[in-house]
SETI-141002 format. One record per residue (C-alpha): chain; residue in one letter; x, y, z. Coordinates in nm, 4 decimals. Layout:
BEGIN
REC kolke lumvo       xx       yy       zz
REC     A     A        X        Y        Z
...
// end
This chain:
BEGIN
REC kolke lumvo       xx       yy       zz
REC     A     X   1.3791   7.3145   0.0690
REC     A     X   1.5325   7.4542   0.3595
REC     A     X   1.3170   7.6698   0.5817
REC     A     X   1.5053   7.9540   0.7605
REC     A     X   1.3438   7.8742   1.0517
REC     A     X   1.5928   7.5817   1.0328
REC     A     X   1.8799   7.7348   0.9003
REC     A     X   1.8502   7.9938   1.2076
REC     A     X   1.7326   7.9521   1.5400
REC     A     X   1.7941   8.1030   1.9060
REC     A     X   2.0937   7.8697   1.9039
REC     A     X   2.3557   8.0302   1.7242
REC     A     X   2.6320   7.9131   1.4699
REC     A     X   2.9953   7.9066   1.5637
REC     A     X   3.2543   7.7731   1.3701
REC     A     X   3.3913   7.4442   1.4521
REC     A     X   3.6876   7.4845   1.1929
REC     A     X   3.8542   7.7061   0.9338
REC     A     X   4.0198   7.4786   0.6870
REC     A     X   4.2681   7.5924   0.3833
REC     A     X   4.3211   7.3684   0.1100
REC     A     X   4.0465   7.1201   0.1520
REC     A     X   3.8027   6.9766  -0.0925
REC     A     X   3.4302   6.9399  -0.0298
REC     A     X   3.3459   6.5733  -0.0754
REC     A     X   3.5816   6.5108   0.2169
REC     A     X   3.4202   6.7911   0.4504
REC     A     X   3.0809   6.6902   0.3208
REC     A     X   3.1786   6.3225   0.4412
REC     A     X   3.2475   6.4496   0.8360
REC     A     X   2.9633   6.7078   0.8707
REC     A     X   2.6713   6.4397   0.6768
REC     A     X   2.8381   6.2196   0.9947
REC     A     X   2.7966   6.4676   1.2402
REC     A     X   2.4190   6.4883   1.1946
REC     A     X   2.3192   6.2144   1.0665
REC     A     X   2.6023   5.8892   1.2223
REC     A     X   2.6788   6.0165   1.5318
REC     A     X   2.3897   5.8042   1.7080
REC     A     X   2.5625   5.4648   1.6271
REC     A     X   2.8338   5.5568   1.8403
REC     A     X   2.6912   5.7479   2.1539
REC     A     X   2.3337   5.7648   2.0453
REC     A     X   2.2679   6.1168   1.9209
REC     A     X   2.3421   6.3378   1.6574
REC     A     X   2.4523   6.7080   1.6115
REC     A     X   2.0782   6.8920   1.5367
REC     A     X   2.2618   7.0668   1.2436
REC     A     X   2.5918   7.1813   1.0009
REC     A     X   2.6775   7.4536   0.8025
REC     A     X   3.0002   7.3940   0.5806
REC     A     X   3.1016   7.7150   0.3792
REC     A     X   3.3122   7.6900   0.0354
REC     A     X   3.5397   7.9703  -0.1024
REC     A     X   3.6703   7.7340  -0.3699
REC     A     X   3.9007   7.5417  -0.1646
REC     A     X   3.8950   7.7299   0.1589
REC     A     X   3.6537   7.5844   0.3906
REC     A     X   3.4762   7.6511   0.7356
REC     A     X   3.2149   7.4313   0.9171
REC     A     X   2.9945   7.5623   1.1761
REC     A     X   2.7746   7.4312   1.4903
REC     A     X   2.5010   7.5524   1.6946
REC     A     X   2.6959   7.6994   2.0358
REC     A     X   2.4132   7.5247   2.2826
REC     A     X   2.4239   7.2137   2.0762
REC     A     X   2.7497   7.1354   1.9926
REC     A     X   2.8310   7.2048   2.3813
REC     A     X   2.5335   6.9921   2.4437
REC     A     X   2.6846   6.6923   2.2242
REC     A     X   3.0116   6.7264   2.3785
REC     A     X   2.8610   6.6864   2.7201
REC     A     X   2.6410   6.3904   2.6283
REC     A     X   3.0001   6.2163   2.5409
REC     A     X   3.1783   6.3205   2.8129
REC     A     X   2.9002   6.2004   3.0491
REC     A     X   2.9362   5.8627   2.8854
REC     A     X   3.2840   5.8069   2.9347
REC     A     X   3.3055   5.9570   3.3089
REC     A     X   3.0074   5.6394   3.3916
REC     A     X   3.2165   5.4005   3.2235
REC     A     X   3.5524   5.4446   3.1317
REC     A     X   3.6311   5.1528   2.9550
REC     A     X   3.3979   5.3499   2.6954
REC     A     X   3.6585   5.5829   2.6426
REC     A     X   3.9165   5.3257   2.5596
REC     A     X   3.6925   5.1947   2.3232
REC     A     X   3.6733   5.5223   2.1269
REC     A     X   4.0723   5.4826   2.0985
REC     A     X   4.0638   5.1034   1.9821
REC     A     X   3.7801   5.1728   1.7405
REC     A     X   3.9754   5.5222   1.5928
REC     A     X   4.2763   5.2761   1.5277
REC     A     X   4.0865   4.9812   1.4101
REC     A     X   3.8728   5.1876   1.1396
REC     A     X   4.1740   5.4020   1.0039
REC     A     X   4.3420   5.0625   0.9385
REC     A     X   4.0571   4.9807   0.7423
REC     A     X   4.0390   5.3237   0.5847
REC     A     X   4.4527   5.2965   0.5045
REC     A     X   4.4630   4.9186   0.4162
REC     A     X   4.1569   5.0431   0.1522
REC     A     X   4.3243   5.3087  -0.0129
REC     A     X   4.6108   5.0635  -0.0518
REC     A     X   4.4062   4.8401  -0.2346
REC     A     X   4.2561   5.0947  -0.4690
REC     A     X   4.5606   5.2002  -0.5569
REC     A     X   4.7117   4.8919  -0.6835
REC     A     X   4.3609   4.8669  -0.9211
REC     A     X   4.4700   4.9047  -1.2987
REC     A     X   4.1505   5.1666  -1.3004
REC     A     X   4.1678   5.2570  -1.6408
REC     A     X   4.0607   4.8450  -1.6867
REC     A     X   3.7242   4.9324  -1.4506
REC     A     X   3.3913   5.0031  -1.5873
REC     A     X   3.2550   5.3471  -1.4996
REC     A     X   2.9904   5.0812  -1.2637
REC     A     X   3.3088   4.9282  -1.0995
REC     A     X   3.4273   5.2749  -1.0163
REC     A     X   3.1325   5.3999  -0.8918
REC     A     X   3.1131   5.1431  -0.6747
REC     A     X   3.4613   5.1429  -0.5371
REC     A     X   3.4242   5.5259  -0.4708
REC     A     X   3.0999   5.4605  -0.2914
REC     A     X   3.2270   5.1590  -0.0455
REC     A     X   3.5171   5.3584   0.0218
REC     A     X   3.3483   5.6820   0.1229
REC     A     X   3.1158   5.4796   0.3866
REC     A     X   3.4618   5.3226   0.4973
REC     A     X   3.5697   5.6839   0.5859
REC     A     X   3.2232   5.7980   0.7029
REC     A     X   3.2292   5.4947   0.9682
REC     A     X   3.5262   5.6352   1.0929
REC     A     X   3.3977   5.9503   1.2331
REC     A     X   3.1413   5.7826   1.4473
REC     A     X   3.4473   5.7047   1.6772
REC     A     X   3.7222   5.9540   1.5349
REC     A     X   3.5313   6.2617   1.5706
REC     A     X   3.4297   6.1435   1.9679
REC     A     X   3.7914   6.3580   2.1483
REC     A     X   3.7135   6.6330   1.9139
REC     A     X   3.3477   6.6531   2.0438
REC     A     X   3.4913   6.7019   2.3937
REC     A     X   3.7035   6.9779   2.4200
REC     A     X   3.7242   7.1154   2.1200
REC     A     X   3.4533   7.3998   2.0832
REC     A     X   3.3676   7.4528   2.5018
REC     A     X   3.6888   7.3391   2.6758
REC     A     X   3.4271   7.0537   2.8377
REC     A     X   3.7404   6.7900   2.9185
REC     A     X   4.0102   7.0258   3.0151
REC     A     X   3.7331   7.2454   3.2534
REC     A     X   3.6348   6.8837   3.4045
REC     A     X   4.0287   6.8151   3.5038
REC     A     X   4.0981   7.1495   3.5992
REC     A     X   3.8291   7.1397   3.8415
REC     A     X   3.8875   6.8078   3.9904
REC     A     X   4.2676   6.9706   4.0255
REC     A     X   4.0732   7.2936   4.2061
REC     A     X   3.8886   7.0106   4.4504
REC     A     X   4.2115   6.8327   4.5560
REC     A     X   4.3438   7.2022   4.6072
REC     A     X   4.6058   7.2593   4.3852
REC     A     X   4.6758   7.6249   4.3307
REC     A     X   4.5529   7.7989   3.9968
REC     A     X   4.9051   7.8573   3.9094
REC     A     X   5.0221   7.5142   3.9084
REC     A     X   4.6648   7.3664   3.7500
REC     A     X   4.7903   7.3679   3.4030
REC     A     X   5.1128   7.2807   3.4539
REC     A     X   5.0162   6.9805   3.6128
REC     A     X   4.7569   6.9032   3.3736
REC     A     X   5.0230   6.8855   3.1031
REC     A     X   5.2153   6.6561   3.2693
REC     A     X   4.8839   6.4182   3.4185
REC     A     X   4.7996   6.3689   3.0478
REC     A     X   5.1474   6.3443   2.9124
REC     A     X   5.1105   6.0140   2.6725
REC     A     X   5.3608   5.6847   2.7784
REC     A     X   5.4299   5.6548   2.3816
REC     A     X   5.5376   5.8288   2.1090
REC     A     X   5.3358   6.0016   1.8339
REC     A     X   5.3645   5.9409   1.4980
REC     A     X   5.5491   6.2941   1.4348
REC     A     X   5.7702   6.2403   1.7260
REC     A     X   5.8474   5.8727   1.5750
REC     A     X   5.9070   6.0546   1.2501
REC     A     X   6.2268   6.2687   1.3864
REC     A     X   6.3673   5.9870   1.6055
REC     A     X   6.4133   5.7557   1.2913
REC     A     X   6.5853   6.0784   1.1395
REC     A     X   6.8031   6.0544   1.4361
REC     A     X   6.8236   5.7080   1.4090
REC     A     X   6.9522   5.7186   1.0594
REC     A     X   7.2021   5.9695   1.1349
REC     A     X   7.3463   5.8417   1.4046
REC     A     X   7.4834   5.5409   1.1767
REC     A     X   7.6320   5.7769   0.9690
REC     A     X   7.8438   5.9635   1.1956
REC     A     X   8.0430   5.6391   1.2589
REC     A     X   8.1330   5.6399   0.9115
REC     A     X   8.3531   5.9415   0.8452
REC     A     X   8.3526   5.8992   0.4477
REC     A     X   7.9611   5.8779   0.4360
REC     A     X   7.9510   6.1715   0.6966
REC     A     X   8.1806   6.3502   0.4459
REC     A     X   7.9559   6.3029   0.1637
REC     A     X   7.6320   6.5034   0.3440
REC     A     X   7.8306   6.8459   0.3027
REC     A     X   7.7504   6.8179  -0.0085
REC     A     X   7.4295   6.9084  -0.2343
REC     A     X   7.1206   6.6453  -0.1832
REC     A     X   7.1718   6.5500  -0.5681
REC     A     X   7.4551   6.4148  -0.5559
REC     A     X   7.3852   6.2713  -0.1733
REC     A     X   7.1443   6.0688  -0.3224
REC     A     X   7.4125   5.9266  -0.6046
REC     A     X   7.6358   5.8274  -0.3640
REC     A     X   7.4904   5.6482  -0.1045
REC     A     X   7.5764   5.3246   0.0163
REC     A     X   7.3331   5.0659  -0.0052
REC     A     X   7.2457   5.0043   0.3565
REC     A     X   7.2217   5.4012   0.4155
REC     A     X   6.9362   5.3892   0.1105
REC     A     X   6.7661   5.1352   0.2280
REC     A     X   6.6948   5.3289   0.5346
REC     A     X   6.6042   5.6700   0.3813
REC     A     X   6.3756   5.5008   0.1292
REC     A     X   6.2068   5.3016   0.3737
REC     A     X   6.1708   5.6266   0.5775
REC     A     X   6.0179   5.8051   0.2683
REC     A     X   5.8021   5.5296   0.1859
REC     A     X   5.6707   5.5506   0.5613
REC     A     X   5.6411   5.9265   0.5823
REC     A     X   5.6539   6.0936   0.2521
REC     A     X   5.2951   6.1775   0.2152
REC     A     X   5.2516   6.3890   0.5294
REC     A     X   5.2862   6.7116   0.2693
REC     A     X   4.9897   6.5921   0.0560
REC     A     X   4.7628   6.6988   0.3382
REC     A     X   4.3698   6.6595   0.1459
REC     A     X   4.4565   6.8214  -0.1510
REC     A     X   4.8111   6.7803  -0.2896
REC     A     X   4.9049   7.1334  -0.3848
REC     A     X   5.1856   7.1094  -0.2237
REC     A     X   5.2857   6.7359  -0.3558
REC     A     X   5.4360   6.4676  -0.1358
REC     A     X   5.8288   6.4989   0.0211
REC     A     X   6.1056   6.3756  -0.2230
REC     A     X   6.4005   6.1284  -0.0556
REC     A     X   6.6174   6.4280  -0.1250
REC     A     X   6.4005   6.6655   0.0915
REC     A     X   6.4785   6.4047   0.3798
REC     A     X   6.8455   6.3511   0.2859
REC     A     X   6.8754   6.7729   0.3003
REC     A     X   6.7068   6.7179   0.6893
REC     A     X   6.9696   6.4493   0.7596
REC     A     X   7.2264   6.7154   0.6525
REC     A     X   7.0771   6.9476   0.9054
REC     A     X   7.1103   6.6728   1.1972
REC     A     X   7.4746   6.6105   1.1329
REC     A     X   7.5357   6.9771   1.1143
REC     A     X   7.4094   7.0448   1.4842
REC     A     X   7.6543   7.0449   1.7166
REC     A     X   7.4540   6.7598   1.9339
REC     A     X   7.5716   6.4652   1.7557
REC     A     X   7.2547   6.2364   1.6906
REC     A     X   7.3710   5.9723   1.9260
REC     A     X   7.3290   6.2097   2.2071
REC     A     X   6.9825   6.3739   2.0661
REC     A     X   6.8656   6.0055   2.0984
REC     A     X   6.9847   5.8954   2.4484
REC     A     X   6.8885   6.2851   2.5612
REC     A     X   6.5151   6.1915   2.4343
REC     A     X   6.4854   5.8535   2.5739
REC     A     X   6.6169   6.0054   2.9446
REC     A     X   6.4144   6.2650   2.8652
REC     A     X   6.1110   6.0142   2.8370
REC     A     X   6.1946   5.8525   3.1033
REC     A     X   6.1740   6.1610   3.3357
REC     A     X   5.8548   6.2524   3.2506
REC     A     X   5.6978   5.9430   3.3215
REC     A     X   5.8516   5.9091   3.6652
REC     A     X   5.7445   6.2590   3.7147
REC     A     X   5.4162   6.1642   3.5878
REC     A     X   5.3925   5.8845   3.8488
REC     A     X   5.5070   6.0735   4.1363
REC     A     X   5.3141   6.3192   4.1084
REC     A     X   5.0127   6.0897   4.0206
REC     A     X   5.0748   5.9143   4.3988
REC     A     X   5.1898   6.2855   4.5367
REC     A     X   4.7858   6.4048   4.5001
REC     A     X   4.6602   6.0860   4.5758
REC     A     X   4.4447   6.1095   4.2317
REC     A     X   4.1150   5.8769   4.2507
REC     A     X   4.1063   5.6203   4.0274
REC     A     X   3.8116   5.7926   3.8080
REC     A     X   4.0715   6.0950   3.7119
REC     A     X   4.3470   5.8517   3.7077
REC     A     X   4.1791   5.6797   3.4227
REC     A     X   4.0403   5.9963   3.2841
REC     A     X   4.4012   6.1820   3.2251
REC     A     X   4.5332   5.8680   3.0913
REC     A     X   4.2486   5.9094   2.8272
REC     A     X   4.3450   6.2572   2.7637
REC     A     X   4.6942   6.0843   2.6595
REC     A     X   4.5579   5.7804   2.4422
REC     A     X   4.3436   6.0340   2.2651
REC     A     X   4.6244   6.2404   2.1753
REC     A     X   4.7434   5.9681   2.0156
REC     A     X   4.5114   5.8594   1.8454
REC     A     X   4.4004   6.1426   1.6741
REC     A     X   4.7511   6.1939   1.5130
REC     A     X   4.6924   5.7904   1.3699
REC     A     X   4.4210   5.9061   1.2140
REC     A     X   4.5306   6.1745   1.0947
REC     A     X   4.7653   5.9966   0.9603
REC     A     X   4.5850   5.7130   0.7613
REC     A     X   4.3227   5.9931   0.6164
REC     A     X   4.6373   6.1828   0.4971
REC     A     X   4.7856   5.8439   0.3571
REC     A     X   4.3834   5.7569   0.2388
REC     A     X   4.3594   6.1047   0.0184
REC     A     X   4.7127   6.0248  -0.1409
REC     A     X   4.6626   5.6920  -0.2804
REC     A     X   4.2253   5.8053  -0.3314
REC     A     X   4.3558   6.0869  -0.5957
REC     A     X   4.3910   5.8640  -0.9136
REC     A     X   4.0753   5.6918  -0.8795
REC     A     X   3.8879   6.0694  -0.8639
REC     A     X   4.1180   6.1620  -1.1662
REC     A     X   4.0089   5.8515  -1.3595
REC     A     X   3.6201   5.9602  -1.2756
REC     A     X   3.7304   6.3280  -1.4054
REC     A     X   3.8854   6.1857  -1.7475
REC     A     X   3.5878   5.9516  -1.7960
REC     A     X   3.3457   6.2276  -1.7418
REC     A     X   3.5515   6.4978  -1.9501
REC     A     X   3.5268   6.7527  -1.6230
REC     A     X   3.7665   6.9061  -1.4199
REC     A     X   3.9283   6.7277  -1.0993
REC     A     X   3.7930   7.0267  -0.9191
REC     A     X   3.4570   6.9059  -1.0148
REC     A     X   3.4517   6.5644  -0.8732
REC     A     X   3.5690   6.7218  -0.5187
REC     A     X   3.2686   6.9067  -0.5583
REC     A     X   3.0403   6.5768  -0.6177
REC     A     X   2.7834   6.4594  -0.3225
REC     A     X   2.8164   6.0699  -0.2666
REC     A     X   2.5197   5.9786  -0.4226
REC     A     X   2.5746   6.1810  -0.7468
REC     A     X   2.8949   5.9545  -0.8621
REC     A     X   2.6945   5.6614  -0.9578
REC     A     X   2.4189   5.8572  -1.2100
REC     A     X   2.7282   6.0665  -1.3172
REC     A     X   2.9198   5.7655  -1.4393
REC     A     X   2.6314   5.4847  -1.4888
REC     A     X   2.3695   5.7121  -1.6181
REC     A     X   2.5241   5.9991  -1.7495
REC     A     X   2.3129   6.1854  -1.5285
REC     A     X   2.5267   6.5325  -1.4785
REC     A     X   2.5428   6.8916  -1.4223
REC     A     X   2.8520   7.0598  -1.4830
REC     A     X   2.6990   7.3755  -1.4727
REC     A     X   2.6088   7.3044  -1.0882
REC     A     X   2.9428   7.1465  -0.9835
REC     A     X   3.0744   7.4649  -1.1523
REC     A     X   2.9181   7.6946  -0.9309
REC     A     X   2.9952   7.4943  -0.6004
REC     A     X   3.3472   7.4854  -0.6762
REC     A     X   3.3361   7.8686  -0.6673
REC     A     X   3.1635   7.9280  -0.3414
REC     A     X   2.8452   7.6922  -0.1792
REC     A     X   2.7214   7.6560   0.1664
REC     A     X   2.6111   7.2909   0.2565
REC     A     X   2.3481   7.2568   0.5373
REC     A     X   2.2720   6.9296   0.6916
REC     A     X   2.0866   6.7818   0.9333
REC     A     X   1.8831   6.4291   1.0051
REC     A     X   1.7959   6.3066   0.6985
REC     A     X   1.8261   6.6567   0.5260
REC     A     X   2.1291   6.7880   0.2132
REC     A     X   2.0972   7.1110   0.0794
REC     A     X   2.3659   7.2941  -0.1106
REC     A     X   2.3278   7.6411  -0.1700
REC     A     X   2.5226   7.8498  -0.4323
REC     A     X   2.4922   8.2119  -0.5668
REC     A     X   2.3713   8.5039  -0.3696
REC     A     X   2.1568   8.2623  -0.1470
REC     A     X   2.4876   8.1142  -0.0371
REC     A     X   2.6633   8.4241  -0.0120
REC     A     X   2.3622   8.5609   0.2215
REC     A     X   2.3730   8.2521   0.4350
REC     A     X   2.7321   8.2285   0.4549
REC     A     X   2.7383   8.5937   0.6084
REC     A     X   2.4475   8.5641   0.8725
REC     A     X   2.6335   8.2314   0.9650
REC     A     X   3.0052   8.3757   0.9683
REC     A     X   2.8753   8.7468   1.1965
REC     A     X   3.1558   8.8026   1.4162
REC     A     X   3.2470   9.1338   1.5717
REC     A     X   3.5916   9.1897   1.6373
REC     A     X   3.7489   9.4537   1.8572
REC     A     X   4.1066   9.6215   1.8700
REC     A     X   4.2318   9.3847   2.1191
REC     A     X   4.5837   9.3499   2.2623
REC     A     X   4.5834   9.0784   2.4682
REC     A     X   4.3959   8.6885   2.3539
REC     A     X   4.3422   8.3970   2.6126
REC     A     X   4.3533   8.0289   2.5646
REC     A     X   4.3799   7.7409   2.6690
REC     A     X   4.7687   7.5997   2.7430
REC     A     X   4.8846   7.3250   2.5417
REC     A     X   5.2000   7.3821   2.6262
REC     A     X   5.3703   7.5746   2.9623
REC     A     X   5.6226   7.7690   2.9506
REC     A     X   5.7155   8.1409   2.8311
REC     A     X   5.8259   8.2976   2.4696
REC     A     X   5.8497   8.6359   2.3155
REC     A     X   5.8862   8.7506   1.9760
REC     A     X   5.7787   8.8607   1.6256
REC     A     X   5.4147   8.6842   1.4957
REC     A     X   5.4414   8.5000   1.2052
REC     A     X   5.0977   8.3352   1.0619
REC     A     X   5.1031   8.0131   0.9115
REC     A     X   4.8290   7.8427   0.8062
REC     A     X   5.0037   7.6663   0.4344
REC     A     X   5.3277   7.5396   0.3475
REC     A     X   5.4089   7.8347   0.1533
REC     A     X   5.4061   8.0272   0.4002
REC     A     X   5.6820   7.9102   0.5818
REC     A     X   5.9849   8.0759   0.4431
REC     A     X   5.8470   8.3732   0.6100
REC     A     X   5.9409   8.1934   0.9509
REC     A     X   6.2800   8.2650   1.1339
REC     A     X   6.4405   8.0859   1.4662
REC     A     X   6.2786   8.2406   1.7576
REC     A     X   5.9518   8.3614   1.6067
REC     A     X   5.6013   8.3076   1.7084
REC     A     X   5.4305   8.0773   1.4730
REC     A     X   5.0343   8.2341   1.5063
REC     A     X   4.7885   7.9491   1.2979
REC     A     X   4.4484   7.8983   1.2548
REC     A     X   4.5337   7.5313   1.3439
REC     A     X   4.8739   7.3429   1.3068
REC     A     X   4.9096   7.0851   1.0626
REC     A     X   5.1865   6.8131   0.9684
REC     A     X   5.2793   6.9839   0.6341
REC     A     X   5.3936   7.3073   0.8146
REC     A     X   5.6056   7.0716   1.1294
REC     A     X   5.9068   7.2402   0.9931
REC     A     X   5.8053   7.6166   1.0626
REC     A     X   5.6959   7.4465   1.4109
REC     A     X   6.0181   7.3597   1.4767
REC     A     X   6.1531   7.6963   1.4501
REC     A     X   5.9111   7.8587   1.6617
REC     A     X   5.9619   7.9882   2.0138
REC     A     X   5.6263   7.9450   2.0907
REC     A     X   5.3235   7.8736   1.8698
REC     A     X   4.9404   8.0088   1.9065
REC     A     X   4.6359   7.9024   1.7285
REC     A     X   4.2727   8.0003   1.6767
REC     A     X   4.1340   7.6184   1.7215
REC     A     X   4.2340   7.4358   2.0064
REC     A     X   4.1169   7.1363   2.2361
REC     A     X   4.2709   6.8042   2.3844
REC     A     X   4.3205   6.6321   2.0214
REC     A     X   4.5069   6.9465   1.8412
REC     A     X   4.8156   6.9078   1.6577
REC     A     X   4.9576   7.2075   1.7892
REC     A     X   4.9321   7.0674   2.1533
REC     A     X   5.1055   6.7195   2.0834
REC     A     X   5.3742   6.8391   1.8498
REC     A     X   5.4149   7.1547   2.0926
REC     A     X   5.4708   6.8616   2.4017
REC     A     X   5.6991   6.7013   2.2042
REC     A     X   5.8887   6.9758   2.1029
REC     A     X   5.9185   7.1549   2.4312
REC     A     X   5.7672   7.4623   2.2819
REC     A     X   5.5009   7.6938   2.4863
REC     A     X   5.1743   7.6750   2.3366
REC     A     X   4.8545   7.8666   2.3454
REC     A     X   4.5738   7.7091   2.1619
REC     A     X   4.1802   7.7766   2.1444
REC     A     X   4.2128   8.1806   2.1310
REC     A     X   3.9764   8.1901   1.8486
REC     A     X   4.1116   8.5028   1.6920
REC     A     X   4.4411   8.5208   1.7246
REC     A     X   4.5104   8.4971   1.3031
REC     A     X   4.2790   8.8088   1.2807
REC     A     X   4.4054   9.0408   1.5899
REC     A     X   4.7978   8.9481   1.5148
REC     A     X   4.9615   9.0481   1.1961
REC     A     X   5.3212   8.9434   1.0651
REC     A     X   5.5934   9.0767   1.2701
REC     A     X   5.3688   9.1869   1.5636
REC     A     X   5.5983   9.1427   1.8901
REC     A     X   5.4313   8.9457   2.1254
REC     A     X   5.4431   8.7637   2.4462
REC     A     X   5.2897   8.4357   2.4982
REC     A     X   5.2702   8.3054   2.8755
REC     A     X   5.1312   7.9358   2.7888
REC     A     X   5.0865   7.8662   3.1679
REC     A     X   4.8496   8.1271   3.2431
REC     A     X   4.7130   8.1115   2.8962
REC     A     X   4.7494   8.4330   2.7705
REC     A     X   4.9097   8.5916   2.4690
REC     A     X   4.9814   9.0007   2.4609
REC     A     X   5.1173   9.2884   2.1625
REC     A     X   5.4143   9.4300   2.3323
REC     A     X   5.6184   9.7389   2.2437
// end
């Protein structure tokens, strides 16, 4: 049992995340990691995690001292050696190959052929796959994240060389721009790619004024062959961890093809406009690199900024990909067991293999964590509460006094200046709520809402840090960003008009 002496201490719990749509064996996975896998990477672990379950909506929490603590201990390790830092990116690659090329296999399996053994035992290998991949993943996260301890590093090494506070961020942005393309970006240039051959063919440009249907019919070969590899690449961006949603059809990229060859911009000049557009920015990058005469410590240290940005999108990525292809094998452990699906997201590791070997299972317990639980862990310590005891914890952990506030500040993920009417979105159903020009408010971006992104004239979320999806995509999109405000989702409601100056990090109500 745990004391709550344990559960609550002088250090108090903030909350690392707020997460729609997410299942608990995956959230489980990452916080048992935090506390109890962290040391085989950098040598410690978090002292402690709270995870919270409304159903399907989640939030995890750390200790404020600690997980500042933990992010320091990192970020110490990589300013003494460097090459550390790199590693983290290699590793985060390496492992969510192994995580992707995994799934893959699985999902080939005939699993209805398996024995409830062989199925426990797949789930099991594959869940310390994904485990080992937050002892590097979760290391650019642990940085910046919660206590801004990365970007308050650069910013005051920019102070030191005396660069004035109103051109700090900017030039942050632009010292950690990354030399290659993310996945997203590499996402929309195919697009472009695929509809720039078919504005040299007047007949097949002819054919995408019409309905996606009968698109689809009447494609040539070579054009199919192109959107179907596309969809095979990218199609399961929209399952996110759960699937409500379900994956993108070829005719849902077909119907954004028809969009690209309805802009006035043909696609031919979108693409040559992107790669001189790349090829600025890099040469601004360098100039200004040699301009400040940047040591070769902070040299190497904004260039991490970039690789991690990276990075975190690839895994992102493959765990997307990884809870796609995972779903039939936890819907053959649901029909075997004659439970709901819901019920095996609600499983602990360790309780597959009794459940399907032993027959060793409560459904009456599952039941009630599905509905709302609160999983503490620490070193060597899982607890699941459920009932009133969760519901007590869950509010001592989640106190948070708001006041009537008008203005939020953040930190900039993107420069640059936008006005107009809030729109939150935090789900994909949400978007159709989003016009051209509004101001896309989210607890934290995500690839299944990239088209409400694009529509945005500036985008604000509660969660923030180096890693976010809302910086990258916002960088890539030329769209001013504000991210880390914490509260934005609760002090802005739909259609609020607002002001966001990304620069100085600040976002205002306006009459």
């Amino acid at each position: 049992m745990v004391s709550n002496s344990k559960l609550f201490t002088k250090d108090k719990w903030i909350m690392g995340e707020d997460i729609p749509n997410l299942t608990f064996d995956f959230s489980q996975l990452w916080c048992s990691s935090f506390a109890n896998e962290m040391e085989n990477s950098v040598g410690i672990n978090y002292d402690a995690v709270i995870a919270i379950h409304k159903g399907y909506n989640m939030s995890f929490h750390f200790r404020n001292k600690d997980s500042y603590n933990f992010g320091q201990h990192v970020l110490d390790l990589i300013i003494e050696k460097p090459s550390f830092g790199k590693k983290i990116n290699k590793k985060t690659i390496e492992l969510s190959d192994r995580l992707e090329k995994n799934a893959e296999k699985i999902s080939k399996m005939n699993l209805s052929k398996l024995s409830n053994k062989q199925l426990a035992q797949i789930y099991l290998h594959h869940d310390k796959i994904h485990t080992e991949l937050y002892e590097f993943g979760w290391l650019p996260n642990s940085i910046d994240m919660f206590h801004a301890n990365f970007t308050e590093l650069l910013l005051a090494y920019l102070k030191s060389i005396r660069i004035p506070e109103e051109k700090r961020n900017e030039y942050l942005i632009l010292l950690t721009t990354p030399s290659k393309k993310s996945i997203i970006n590499q996402e929309e240039e195919n697009l472009h790619k695929i509809a720039a051959v078919i504005e040299t063919k007047s007949k097949l440009k002819k054919l995408f004024k019409k309905k996606p249907k009968e698109i689809e019919k009447n494609l040539s070969k070579n054009i199919k062959k192109k959107v179907l590899a596309h969809w095979k690449k990218y199609h399961h961006l929209k399952f996110m961890w759960l699937g409500i949603h379900g994956v993108y059809s070829v005719q849902y990229y077909l119907s954004e093809i028809k969009k690209i060859l309805s802009k006035k911009k043909s696609a031919k000049d979108f693409l040559q406009e992107e790669k001189k557009h790349v090829q600025k920015i890099r040469k601004q990058k360098a100039n200004l690199e040699n301009k400040l005469k940047a040591d070769k410590l902070h040299r190497q240290l904004f260039d991490l900024w970039a690789d991690f940005m990276l990075s975190k999108l690839y895994r992102r990525n493959a765990q997307i990909k990884n809870y796609y292809l995972f779903e039939p094998l936890q819907k053959e452990i649901a029909k075997r067991l004659a439970i709901p699906l819901k019920s095996v997201h609600f499983f602990l590791p360790w309780e597959v293999y009794p459940a399907l070997v032993k027959r060793k299972l409560n459904e009456k317990e599952l039941l009630e964590r599905s509905k709302f639980c609160v999983y503490f862990t620490s070193k060597g310590v899982d607890k699941i509460f459920t009932g009133e005891k969760a519901r007590k914890i869950a509010q001592k952990v989640r106190q948070i006094k708001l006041q009537k506030l008008n203005e939020l500040k953040g930190q900039c993920g993107c420069p640059g200046k936008a006005k107009g009417k809030v729109k939150i979105v935090n789900t994909p159903n949400q978007m159709k709520k989003m016009k051209k020009g509004d101001i896309l408010v989210s607890i934290a971006t995500n690839p299944d809402i990239v088209p409400a992104m694009k529509k945005a004239a500036g985008i604000v979320t509660d969660q923030g840090g180096v890693t976010s999806h809302a910086a990258i995509v916002a960088r890539e999109m030329k769209t001013p960003c504000l991210i880390g405000t914490k509260i934005a989702t609760t002090v802005f409601k739909d259609n609020d008009l607002v002001e966001v100056d990304a620069s100085k990090g600040i976002v205002r109500k306006t009459k």
